[in-house]
C-alpha positions in Angstrom: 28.4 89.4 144.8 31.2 89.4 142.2 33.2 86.0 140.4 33.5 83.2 142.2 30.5 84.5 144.8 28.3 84.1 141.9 28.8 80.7 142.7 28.1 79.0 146.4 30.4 76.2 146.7 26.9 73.7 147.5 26.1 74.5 143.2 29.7 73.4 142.7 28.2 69.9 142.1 26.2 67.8 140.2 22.8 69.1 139.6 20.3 66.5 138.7 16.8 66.2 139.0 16.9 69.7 141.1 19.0 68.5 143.7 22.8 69.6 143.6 24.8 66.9 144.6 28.1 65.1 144.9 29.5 62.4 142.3 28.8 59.0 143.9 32.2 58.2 144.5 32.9 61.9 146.0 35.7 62.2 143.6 36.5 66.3 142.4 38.7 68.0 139.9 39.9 71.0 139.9 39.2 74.4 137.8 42.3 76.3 136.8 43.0 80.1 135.9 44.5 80.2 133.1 46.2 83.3 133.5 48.5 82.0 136.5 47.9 78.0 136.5 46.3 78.6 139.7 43.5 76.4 141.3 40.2 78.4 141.4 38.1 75.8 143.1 37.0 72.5 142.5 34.1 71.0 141.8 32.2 67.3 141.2 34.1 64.5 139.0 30.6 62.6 137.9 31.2 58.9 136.8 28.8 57.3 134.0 26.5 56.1 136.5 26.1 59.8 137.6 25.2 60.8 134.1 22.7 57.9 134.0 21.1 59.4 136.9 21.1 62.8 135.0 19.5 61.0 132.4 16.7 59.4 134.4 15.8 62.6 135.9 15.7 64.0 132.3 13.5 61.4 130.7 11.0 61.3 134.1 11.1 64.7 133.3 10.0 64.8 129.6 6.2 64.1 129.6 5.1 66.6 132.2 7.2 69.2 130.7 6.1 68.6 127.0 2.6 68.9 128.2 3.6 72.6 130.3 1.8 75.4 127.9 4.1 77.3 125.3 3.3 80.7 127.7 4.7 79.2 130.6 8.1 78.1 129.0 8.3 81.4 127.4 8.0 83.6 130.5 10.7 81.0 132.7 13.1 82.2 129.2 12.1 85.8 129.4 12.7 85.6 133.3 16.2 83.9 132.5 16.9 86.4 130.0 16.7 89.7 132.4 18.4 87.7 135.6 21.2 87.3 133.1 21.2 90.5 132.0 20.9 92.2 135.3 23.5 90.1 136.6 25.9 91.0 133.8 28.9 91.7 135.6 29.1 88.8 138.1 28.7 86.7 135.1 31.4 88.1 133.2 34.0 88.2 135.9 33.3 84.3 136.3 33.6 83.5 133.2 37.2 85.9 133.1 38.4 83.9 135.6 37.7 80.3 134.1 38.5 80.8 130.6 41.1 83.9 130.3 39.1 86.5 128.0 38.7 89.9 129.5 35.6 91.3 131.4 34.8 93.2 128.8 34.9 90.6 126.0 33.1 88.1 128.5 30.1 91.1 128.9 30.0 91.2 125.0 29.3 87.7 125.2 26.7 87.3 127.8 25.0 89.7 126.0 24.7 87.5 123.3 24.4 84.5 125.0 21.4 86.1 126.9 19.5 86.9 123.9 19.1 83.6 123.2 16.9 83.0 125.9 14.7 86.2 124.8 14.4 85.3 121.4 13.6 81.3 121.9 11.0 83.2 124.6 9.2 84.9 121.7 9.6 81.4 119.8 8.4 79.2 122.0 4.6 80.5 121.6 5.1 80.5 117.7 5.4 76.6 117.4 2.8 75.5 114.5 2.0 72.9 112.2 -0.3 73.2 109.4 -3.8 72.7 108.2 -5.2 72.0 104.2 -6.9 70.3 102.2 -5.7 66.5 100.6 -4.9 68.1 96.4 -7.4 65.1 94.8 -9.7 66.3 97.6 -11.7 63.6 100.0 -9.4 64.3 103.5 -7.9 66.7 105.3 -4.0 66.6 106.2 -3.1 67.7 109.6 0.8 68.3 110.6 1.4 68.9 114.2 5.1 69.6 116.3 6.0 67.7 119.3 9.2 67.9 121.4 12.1 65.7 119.9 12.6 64.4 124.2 15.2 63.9 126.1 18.5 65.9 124.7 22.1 65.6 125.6 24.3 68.9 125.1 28.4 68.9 125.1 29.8 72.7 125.4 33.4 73.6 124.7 35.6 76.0 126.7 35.8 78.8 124.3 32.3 80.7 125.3 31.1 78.7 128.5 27.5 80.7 128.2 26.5 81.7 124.9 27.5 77.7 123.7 24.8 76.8 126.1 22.2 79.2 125.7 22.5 79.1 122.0 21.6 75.1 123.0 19.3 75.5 125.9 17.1 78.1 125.3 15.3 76.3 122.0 14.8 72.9 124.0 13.6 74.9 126.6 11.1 76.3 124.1 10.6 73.4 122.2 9.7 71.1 125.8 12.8 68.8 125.4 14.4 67.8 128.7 18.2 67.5 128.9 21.9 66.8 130.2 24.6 69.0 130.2 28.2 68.2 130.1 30.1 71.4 130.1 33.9 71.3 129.4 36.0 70.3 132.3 37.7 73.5 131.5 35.2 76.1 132.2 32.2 73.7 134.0 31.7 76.8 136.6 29.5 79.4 134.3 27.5 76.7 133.3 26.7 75.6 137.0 26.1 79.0 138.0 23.8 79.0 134.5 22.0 76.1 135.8 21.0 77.7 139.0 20.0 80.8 137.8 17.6 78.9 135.8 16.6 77.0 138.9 15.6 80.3 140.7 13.5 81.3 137.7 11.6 78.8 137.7 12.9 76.0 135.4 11.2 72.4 136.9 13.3 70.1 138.3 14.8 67.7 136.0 14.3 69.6 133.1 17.8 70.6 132.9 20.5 68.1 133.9 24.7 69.1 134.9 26.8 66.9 135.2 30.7 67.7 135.2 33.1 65.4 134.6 36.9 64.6 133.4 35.4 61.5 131.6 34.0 63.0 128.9 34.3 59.8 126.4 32.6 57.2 129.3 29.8 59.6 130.1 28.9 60.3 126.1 29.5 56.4 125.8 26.7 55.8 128.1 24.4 58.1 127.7 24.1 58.1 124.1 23.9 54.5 123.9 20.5 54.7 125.8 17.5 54.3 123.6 15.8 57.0 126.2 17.7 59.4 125.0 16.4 60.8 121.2 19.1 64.0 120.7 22.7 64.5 121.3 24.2 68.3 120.3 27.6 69.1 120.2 29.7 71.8 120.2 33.7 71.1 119.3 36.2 70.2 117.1 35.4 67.9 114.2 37.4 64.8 115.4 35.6 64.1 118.4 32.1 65.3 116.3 33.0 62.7 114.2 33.7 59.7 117.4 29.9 61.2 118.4 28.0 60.9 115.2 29.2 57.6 115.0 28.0 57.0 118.2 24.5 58.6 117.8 24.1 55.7 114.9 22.9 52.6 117.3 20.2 54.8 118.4 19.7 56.7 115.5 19.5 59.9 117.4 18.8 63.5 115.7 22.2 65.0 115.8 23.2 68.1 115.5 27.1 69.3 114.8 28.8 72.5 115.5 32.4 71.6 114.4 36.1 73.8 113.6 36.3 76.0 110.9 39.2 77.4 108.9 37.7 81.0 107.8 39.1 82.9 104.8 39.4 86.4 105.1 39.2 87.6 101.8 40.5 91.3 100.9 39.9 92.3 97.3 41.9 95.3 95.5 38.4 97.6 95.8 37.6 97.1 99.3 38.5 100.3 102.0 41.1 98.7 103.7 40.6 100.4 106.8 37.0 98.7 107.1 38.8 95.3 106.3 41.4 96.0 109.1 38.9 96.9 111.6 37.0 93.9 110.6 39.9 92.0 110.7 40.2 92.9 114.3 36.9 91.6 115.3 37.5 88.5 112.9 40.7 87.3 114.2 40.6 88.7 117.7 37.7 87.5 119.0 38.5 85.4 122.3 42.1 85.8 121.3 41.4 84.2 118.2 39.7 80.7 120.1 36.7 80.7 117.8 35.4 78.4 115.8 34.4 81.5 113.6 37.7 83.1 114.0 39.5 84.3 110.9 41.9 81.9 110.2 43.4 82.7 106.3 43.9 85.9 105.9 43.8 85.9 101.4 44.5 89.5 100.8 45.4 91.1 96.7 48.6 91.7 95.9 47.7 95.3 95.9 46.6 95.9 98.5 48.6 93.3 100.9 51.3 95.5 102.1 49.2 98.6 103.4 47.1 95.6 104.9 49.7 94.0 106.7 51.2 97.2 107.9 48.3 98.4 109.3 46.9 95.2 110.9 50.2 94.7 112.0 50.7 98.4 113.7 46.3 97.8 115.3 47.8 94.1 116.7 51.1 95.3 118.3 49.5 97.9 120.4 47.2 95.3 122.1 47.9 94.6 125.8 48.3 91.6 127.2 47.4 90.4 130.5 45.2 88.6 132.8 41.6 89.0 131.3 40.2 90.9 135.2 42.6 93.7 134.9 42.0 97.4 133.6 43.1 98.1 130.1 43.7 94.3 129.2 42.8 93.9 125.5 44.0 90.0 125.6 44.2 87.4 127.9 45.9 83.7 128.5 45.0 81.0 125.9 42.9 78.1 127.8 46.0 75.9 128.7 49.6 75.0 128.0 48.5 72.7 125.2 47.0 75.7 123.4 50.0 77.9 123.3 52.8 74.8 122.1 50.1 74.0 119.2 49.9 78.2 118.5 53.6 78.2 118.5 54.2 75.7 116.6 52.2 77.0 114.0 54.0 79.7 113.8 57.3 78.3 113.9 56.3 76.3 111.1 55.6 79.0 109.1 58.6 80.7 109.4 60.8 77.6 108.2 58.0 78.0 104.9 59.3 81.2 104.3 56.5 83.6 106.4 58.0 86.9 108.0 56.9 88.4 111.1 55.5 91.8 111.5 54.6 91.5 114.6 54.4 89.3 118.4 55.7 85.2 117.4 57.3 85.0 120.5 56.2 82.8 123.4 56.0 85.5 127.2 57.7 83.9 129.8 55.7 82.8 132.8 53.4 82.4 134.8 49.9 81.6 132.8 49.2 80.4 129.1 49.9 83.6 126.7 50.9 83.8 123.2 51.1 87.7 121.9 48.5 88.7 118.9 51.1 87.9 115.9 51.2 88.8 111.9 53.0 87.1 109.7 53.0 88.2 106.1 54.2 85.7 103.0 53.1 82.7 104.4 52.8 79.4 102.2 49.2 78.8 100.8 50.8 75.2 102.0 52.1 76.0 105.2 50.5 74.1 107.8 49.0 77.6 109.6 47.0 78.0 106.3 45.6 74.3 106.9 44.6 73.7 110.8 42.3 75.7 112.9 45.0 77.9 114.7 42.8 78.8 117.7 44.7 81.4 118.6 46.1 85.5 118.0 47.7 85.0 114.7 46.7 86.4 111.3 48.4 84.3 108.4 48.5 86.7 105.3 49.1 85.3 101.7 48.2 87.0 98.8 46.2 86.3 95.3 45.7 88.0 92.0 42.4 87.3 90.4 38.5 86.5 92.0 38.8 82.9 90.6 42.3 82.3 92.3 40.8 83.9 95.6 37.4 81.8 95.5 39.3 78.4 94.4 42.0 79.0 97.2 38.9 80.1 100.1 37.1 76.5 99.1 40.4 74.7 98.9 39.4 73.6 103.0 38.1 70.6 104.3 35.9 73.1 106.5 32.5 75.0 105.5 31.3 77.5 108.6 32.3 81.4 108.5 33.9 83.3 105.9 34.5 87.1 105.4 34.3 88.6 101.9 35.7 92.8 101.6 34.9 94.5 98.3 33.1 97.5 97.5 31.8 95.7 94.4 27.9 94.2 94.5 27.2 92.3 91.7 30.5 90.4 92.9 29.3 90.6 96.7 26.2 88.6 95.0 28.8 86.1 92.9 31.7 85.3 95.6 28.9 85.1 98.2 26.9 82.1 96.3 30.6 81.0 95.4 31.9 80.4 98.8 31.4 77.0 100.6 30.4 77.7 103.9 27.3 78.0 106.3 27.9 81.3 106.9 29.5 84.6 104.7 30.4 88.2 106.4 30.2 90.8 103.8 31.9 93.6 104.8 32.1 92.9 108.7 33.7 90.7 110.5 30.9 90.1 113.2 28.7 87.6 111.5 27.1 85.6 115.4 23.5 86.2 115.8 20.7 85.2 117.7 18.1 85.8 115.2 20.4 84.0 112.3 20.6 80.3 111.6 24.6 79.7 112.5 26.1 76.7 111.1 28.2 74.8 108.8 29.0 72.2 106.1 31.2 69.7 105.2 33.8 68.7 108.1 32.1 71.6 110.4 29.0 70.0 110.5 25.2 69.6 110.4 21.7 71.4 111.7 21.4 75.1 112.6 21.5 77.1 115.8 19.5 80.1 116.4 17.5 81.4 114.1 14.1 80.4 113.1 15.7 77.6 111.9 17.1 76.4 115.5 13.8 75.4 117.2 13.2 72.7 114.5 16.5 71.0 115.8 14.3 69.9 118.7 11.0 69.1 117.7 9.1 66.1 115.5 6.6 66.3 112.9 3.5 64.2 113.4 1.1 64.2 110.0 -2.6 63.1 111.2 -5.0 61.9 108.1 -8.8 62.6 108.8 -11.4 61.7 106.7 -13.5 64.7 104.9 -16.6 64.8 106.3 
């Protein structure tokens, strides 16, 4: 069983309330490699009535499966989390072939994905209110955790599994039911997802796929059904921002996972061989289309050029190609669209006055690449330095002093990753509390884990995923008076 085998074409539907199944008016779409334009396969176009279905099967779901003991949920998690595991390279092919990144950066991130579901497995049988005694005395004070209910979940393209697990698992855990709309993009990991959770033992109607190229009509209705008590979002902050006001009618518990714009920040004491190599993880990371991905590169002025060269030299020697073949280091962006915005980017900064060390040009044909790209002297204005470039280009500028550096890292409408280099603690300490966002790399440019609360502020967002701090996205605290004696 390899790719597309992972797959059987009667799970290339709708799944809802355990039964895979055509959109109601039979209508498909089809799910392209992005490395050639061709047509993989297709697979169900659901309507808003099909997502209403999705969400009735969800919320007659809900009660039975809040009531299922914390063991059992745990042990369907733990079996999810070793099928995933032993089915590593099936997985990772698929996801290759939907979203471009190679098999061996799609194997890095089942394995992170997967550890979502181990972890929320340990979790899910550590779920606990409190017990203690009223301060004036007289009663008792009782707090006790309930599932939030019915959830509805929007993944991006980017990472087709670990987006979902990171979402999944901890409703799982918590006893919240939920619908899925995957990116019409990459909606074929997440199916295959679906059913491996099936086989393990999920209940039926506990989680809910529906795939659709009407993304805005099925959010519409869905979320404006006072059933539904959660909506979680992965993606940029525009359409985050369409969603939250949304959520208001209902006044659902939201939580937000929005773009970034990460500093990179490369003081005049760090080893700049450590910053390069984190710099490589930083930037490269999916070819660059994360929302963690280091997009400013602010690097001291004395330090800059040895930076440049050698980021530059570590860049140009990556291959490019189609994400299943051997030796590939970087595949195809996601689609056309992603490579004109890339480019423009770049050609933008150019006219500002950037030079290129290395890649900037646009491959010919077929499939969407764009080459990993440096560009040294770039404007702090230039427009690269101010949207999420999504892609395999590091922006350098440079700065003089810690202030000008902090200042210029906050100067962002964005809060989620940032990546600090120095070899200095008491000023790892002071930039770190300095920094505005949800999440600071000292030192490495790998900062995603399971175990760690990851999330944002300001335009990218609200709540926490993973973590201890994850599972209390889905549940409710109840507070129960009782009387003494």
């Amino acid at each position: 069983m390899t790719g597309l085998d992972l797959l059987p074409p009667d799970r290339r539907r709708l799944l809802i309330a355990g039964s895979w199944q055509e959109a109601a008016g039979g209508e498909r779409f089809d799910v392209v490699d992005p490395a050639d334009g061709s047509v993989l396969t297709t697979v169900a176009d659901a309507s808003a009535g099909d997502a209403m279905d999705a969400l009735d099967a969800a919320v007659a779901a809900q009660a039975d499966w809040a009531r299922t003991p914390p063991r059992e949920r745990s042990e369907i998690l733990r079996r999810a989390f070793e099928r995933l595991t032993a089915q590593a390279g099936d997985f990772a092919e698929l996801m290759s072939l939907e979203m471009g990144k190679t098999v061996a950066e799609a194997k890095g991130e089942l394995t992170y994905g997967a550890e979502f579901f181990r972890w929320y497995a340990e979790e899910a049988v550590r779920i606990h209110g409190r017990w203690m005694q009223a301060p004036a005395g007289g009663s008792r004070l009782l707090t006790i955790k309930k599932p939030v209910g019915p959830c509805f979940f929007v993944t991006p393209w980017n990472f087709p599994l670990a987006m979902g697990t990171r979402k999944i698992a901890p409703a799982i855990a918590a006893g919240c039911t939920m619908v899925i709309k995957p990116a019409a993009q990459t909606p074929l990991t997440m199916l295959a997802l679906a059913g491996l959770l099936a086989d393990v033992g999920l209940p039926d109607g506990v989680l809910n796929i529906v795939t659709t190229t009407s993304a805005g009509e099925i959010g519409e209705a869905v979320m404006s059904d006072d059933r539904l008590r959660k909506v979680s979002f992965t993606g940029s902050t525009g359409v985050g921002k369409v969603l939250v006001r949304q959520s208001a009618d209902q006044l659902l518990r939201v939580s937000m996972e929005l773009g970034g714009n990460a500093p990179f920040v490369v003081f005049e004491d760090a080893d700049v061989d450590a910053a390069v190599d984190g710099a490589m993880i930083a930037k490269m990371r999916n070819m660059g289309e994360a929302c963690t991905s280091a997009n400013r590169f602010l690097v001291h002025s004395s330090v800059a050029t040895e930076f440049a060269d050698k980021l530059g030299k570590r860049m140009g020697a990556l291959t490019v190609g189609r994400g299943q073949d051997e030796g590939v280091d970087v595949g195809p962006l996601i689609d056309e669209k992603a490579v004109e915005s890339v480019s423009q980017l770049v050609t933008d900064a150019i006219h500002d006055g950037a030079t290129v060390v290395t890649g900037g040009t646009v491959p010919e044909g077929p499939g969407y690449f764009y080459p990993p790209t440096v560009l040294v002297d770039v404007a702090a204005e230039s427009a690269i330095n101010v949207e999420e470039i999504f892609g395999p280009v590091a922006a350098i500028t440079t700065f003089e002093t810690e202030e000008e550096a902090i200042r210029r890292a906050n100067d962002t409408d964005y809060g989620l990753a940032s990546y600090v280099y120095t070899r200095d603690l008491t000023r790892t300490i002071r930039v770190a509390e300095s920094l505005d966002f949800g999440m600071v790399g000292i030192n490495t440019g790998l900062i995603s884990n399971p175990a760690a609360p990851f999330g944002g502020m300001k335009a990218s967002g609200f709540g926490r995923e993973g973590g201890f701090e994850g599972i209390e996205e889905y549940l409710e605290t109840t507070y129960v008076a009782l009387p003494a004696g």
